[in-house]
N, C-alpha and C positions, 0 to 999 in steps of 0.2 A: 231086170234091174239088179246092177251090181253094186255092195257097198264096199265101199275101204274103209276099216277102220285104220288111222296111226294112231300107236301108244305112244307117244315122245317120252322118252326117259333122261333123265342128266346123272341126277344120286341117288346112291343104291338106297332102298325103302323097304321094311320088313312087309309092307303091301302089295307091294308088287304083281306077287306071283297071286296071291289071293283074287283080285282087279283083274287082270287079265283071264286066270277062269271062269271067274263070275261073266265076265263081259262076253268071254266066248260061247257059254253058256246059254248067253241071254239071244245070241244071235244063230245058235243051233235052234232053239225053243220057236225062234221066230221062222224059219224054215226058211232063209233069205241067203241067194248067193252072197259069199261076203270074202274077202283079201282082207287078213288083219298085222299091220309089218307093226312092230316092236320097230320102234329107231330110237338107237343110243346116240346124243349127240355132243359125241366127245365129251362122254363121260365116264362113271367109272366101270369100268371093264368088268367088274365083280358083278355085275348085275346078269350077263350071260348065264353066271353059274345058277342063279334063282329061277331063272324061267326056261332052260334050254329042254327041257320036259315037256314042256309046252307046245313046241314048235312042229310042224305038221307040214302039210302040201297047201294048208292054208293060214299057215300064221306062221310069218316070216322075220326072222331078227336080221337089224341092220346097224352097224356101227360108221359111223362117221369121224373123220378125222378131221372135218370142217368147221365145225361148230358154230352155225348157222344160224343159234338163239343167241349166243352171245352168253352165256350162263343163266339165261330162262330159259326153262323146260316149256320150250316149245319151237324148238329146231325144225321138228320132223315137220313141219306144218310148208314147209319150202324143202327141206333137204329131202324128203319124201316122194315128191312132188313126181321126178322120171320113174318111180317105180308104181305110183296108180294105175290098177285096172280097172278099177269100180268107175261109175256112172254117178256116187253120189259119194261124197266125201264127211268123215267122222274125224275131230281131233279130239282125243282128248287127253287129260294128264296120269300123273304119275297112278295115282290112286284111287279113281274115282270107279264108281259102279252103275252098273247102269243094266235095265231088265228090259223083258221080250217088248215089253208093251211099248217102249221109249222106241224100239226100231218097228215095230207096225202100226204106232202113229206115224213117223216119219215116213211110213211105203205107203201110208193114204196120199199123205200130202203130197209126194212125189208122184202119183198118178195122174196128177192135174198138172198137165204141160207147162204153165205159166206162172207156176208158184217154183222159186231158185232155193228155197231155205226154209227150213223146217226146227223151231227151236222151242225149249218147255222147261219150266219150273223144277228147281230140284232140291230134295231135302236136305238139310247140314245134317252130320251125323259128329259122332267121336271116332277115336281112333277103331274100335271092335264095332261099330257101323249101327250104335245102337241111335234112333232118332233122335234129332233135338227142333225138327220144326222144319217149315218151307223159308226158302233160301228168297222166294217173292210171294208177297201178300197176292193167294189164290185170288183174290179180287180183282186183278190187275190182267188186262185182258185187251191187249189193244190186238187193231184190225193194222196188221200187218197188207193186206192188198191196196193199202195205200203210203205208198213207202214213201212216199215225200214226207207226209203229213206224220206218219212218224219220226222222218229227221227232221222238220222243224219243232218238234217236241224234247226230243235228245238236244240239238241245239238250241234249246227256248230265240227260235227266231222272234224276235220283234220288232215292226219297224223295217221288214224286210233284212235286220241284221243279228248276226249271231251273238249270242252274249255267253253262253257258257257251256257243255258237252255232259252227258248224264248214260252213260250203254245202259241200253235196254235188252241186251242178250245177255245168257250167259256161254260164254265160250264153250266148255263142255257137254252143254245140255242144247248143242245149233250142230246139225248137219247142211249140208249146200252140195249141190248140184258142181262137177267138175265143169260144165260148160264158162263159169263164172269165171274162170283160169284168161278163159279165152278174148272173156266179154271185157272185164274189166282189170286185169290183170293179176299177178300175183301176192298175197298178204305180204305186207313191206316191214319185215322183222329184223333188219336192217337200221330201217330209222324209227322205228315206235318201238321194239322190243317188248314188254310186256302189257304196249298196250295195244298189240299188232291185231289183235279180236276185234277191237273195239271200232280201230279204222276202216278195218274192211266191211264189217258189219253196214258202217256207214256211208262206205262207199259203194252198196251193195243197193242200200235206200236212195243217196243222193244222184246213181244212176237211175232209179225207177225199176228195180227187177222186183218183184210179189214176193212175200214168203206168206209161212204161218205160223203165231205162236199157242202151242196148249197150253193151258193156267194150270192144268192137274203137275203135280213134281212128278216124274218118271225116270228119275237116277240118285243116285246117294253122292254128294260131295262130302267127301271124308276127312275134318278138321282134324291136324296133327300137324307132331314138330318138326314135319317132313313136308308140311302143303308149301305150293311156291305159287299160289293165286293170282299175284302182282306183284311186279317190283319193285322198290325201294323209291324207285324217279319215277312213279308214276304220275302225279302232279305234273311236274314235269313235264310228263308225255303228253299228259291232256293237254296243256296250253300249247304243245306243240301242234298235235292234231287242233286244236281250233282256230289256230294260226292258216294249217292246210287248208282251212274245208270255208275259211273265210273269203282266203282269195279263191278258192273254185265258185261259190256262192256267188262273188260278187260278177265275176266274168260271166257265170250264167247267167244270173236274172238282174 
């Protein structure tokens, strides 16, 4: 089993380089094949000079002149995409951190042929990554192997209809299975843009593919004046995505 991690990067961040050791770190600790590509996407070019120390026969920087997030940092999630060699796919952002234990729960759940996705809880911290608490109330613990019944809960189905959209992931702290590429096609960062997670996540359930989520936090999300979490439209997005998943919904059932 092979992982990919993509870093997607847009603007240069005094975190950077710190994130990226930690995370390489975390995945040498775990003893796990792993491809980890740095994708800059079209952004600013000074960030090479922070992390080019870095760069190995297995962590690869890549600069795009396409700019495939649109100005959210999270391009590399598509523009990425022809240079996968892993078996299970990692996005995540500018800053965040993340330790052994986050990628050897993830190789359990990935043992079991029928589970597509692997996601868990993760702390907020500040900017010098000191804690401030779980990012989801540890109590919260849903059984991801019945993935409808998780998006009629994201969408408070009632009535057999959709009334409103709530992600139950967080983007950062969700690895998935590359076969998904295949099954249900590509995250559509195009037309949802920063809330391209959230879609696929739920196109991930409303196809019926199993994951699994841990309640333990097993990464540090790092608040600072550099986070780019969601975008400004994301409102916006949501009524768009429930707009989607309304007429898929209704042609289904």
């Amino acid at each position: 089993m092979k992982i990919t991690v993509i870093h997607n990067l847009y603007k240069q961040n005094p975190y950077i380089n710190e994130s990226i050791r930690y995370n390489i770190q975390a995945l040498e600790d775990t003893n796990v094949d792993y491809q980890y590509i740095i994708f800059n996407d079209k952004g600013d070019k000074e960030i090479y000079n922070d992390i080019k120390t870095l760069l190995s026969n297995k962590v690869e920087y890549h600069y795009s002149d396409h700019n495939f997030g649109m100005g959210v940092c999270s391009g590399g999630w598509v523009g990425a995409i022809p240079l996968i060699k892993g078996d299970i796919i990692h996005n995540t952002g500018q800053d965040d951190v993340f330790i052994s234990d986050f990628y050897k729960k993830a190789i359990e759940t990935f043992n079991n042929p029928e589970l597509m996705f692997f996601s868990c809880n993760g702390i907020k911290t500040d900017e010098v990554l000191n804690q401030k608490g779980p990012m989801i109330d540890p109590q919260y613990s849903p059984n991801f192997s019945s993935p409808l019944d998780r998006f009629r809960e994201w969408f408070g189905v009632i009535n057999n209809k959709i009334t409103r959209a709530n992600n139950g992931l967080l983007a950062p702290g969700t690895l998935y299975r590359k076969d998904l590429h295949e099954l249900i096609g590509e995250p559509n960062l195009k037309l949802f843009k920063g809330a391209a997670d959230f879609e696929y996540w739920a196109r991930i359930l409303f196809n019926e593919h199993k994951g699994y989520y841990h309640p333990s936090p097993l990464w540090l999300y790092r608040e600072s004046l550099y986070s780019t979490s969601q975008s400004p439209e994301y409102n916006d997005l949501n009524k768009l995505l429930i707009e989607e998943f309304k007429n898929l919904w209704e042609k289904r059932f």
